[in-house]
C-alpha positions as CSV (number, residue, x, y, z in Angstrom):
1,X,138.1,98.0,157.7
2,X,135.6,96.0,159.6
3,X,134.8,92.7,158.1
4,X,131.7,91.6,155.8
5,X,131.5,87.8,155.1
6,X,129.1,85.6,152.9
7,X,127.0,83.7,155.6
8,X,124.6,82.2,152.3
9,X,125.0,81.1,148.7
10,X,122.6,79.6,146.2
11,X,123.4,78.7,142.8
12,X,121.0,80.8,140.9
13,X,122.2,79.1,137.4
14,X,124.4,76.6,136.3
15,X,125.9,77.5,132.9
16,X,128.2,76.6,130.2
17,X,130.3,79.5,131.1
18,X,130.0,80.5,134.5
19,X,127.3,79.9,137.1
20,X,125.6,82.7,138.7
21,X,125.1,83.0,142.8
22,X,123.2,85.4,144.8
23,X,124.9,85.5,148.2
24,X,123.5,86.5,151.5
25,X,126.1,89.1,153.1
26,X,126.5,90.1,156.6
27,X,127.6,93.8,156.8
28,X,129.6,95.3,159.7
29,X,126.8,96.7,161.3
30,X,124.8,93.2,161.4
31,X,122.6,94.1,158.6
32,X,122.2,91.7,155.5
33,X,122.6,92.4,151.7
34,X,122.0,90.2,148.6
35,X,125.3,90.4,146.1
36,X,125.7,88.7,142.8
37,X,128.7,86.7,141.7
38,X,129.3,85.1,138.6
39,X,132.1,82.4,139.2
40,X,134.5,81.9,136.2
41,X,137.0,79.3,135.7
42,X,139.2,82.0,134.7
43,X,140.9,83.1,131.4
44,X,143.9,83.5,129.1
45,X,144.7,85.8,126.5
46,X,147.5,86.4,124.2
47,X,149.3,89.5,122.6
48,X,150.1,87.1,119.3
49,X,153.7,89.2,117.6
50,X,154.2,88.1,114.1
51,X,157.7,88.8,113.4
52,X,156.8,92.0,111.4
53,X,155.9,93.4,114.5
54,X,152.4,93.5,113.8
55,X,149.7,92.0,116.5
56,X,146.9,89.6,115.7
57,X,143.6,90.0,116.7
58,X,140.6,88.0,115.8
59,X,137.0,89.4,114.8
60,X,134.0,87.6,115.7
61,X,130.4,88.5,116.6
62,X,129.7,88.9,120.5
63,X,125.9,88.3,121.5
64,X,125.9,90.4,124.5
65,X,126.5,93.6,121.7
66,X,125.2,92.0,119.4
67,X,127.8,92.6,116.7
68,X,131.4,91.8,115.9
69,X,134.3,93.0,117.8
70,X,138.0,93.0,117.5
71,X,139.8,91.3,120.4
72,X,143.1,89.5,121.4
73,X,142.8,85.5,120.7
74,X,141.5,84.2,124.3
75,X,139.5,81.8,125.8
76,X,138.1,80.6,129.0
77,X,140.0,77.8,130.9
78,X,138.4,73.9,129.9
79,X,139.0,73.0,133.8
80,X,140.0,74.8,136.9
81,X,142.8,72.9,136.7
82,X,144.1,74.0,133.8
83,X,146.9,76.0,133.8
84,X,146.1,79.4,131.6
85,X,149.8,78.8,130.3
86,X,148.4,75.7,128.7
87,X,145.2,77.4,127.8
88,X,146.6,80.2,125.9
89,X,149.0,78.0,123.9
90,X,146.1,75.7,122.8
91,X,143.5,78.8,121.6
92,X,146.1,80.7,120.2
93,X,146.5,77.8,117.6
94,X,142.6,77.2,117.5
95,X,142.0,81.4,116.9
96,X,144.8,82.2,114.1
97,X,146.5,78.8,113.1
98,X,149.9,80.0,114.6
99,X,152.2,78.2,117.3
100,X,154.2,80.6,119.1
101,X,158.1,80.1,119.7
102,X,158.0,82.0,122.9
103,X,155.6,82.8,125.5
104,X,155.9,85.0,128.6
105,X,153.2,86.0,130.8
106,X,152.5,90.3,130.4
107,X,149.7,90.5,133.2
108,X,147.2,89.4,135.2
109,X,143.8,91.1,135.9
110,X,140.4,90.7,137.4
111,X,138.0,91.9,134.6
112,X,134.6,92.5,136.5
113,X,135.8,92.8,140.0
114,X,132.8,94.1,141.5
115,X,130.8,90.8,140.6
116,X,133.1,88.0,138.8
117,X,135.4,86.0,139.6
118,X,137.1,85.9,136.5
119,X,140.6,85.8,136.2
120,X,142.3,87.0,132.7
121,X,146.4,85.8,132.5
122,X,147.6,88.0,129.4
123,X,150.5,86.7,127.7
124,X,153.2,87.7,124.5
125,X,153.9,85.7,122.2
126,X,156.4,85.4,119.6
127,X,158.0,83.5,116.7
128,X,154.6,83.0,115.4
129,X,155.0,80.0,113.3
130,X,151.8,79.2,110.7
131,X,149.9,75.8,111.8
132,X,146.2,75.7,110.8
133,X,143.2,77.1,112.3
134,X,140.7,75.1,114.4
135,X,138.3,77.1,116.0
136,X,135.1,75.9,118.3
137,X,132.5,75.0,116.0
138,X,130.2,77.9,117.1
139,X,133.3,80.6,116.4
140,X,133.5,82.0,113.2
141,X,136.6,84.2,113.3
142,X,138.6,86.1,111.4
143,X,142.3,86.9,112.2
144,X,143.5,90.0,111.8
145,X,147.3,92.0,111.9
146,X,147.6,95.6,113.1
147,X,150.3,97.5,114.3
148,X,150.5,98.6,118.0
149,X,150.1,102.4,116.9
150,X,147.0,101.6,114.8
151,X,145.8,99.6,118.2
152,X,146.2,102.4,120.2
153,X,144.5,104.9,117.9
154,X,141.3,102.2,117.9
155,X,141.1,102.2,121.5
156,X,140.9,105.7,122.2
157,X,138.7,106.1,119.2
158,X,136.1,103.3,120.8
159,X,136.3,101.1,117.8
160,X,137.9,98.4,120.1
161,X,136.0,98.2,123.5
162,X,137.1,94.7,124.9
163,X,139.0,95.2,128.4
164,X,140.9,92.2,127.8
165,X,142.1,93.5,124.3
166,X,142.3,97.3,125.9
167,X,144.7,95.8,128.7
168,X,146.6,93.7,126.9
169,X,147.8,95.9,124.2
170,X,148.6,98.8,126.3
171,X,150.3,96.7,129.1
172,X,152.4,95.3,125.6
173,X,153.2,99.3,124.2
174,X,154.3,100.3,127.6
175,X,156.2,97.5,128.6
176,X,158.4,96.8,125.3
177,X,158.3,100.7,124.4
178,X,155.8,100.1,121.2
């Protein structure tokens, strides 16, 4: 494959979240292109195991669907420097009020390749061990238990719709055979 590079960028937005660049592309046959990209500091998200087997999810509204959705407990990373080990330890306590004995990173995945740079670590965790809750204070959030059957049947279904949630569950019923 012949080789496209960026020869421009200009921050478009600045935001809480990401900021938003329209780059100036050079194609392989000289011509130029405009291509968004949303840079991310990146992500982590956490298949949460209480020791019933059943997995945790939280429900809270999302604006871009405008209505609630049922996801894995995530969150974006506070700093590019922050590990998402670290990351998913600390919102998995904020989300559902549990600390997890043991952690061990499932997958990792680009979750809007085509125009983010957003990187999603997806992690287990087990012996769940009740803290207290402390979400942001624009989250409202309720936690959630389902088994990994009943997750399944919700994805194919459409009720769940999150890729994060999607990825992280089946990755978790393939891997350990749920």
């Amino acid at each position: 494959m012949e080789e496209i590079k960026r020869v421009e960028r200009n921050l478009i937005h600045h935001g809480h979240v990401f900021d938003y660049y329209e780059d100036t592309m050079e194609m392989p046959d000289g011509k130029r292109h405009i291509w968004d990209t949303v840079v991310h500091n990146g992500a982590a998200a956490v298949v949460a195991v209480r020791n019933d087997g059943k997995i945790l999810l939280v429900r809270q509204y999302r604006n871009p669907v405008e209505r609630e959705t049922l996801e894995l407990p995530a969150g974006k990373r506070d700093s590019a420097s922050e590990s998402t080990y670290d990351c998913v330890i600390r919102e998995l306590e904020e989300e559902t009020g549990f600390q997890a004995g043991k952690v061990e990173l499932l997958l990792k995945f680009a979750s809007a390749i085509a125009y983010s740079t957003e990187l999603i670590d997806i992690y287990v965790a087990t012996g769940l061990v009740p803290t207290a809750a402390h979400p942001d204070e624009d989250e409202f959030i309720d936690v959630e238990a389902y088994t990994a059957d009943e997750l399944k049947e919700m994805i194919f279904n459409g009720t769940i719709q999150d890729s994060k949630t999607i990825a992280g569950v089946l990755a978790y019923a393939v891997k350990y055979g749920k």
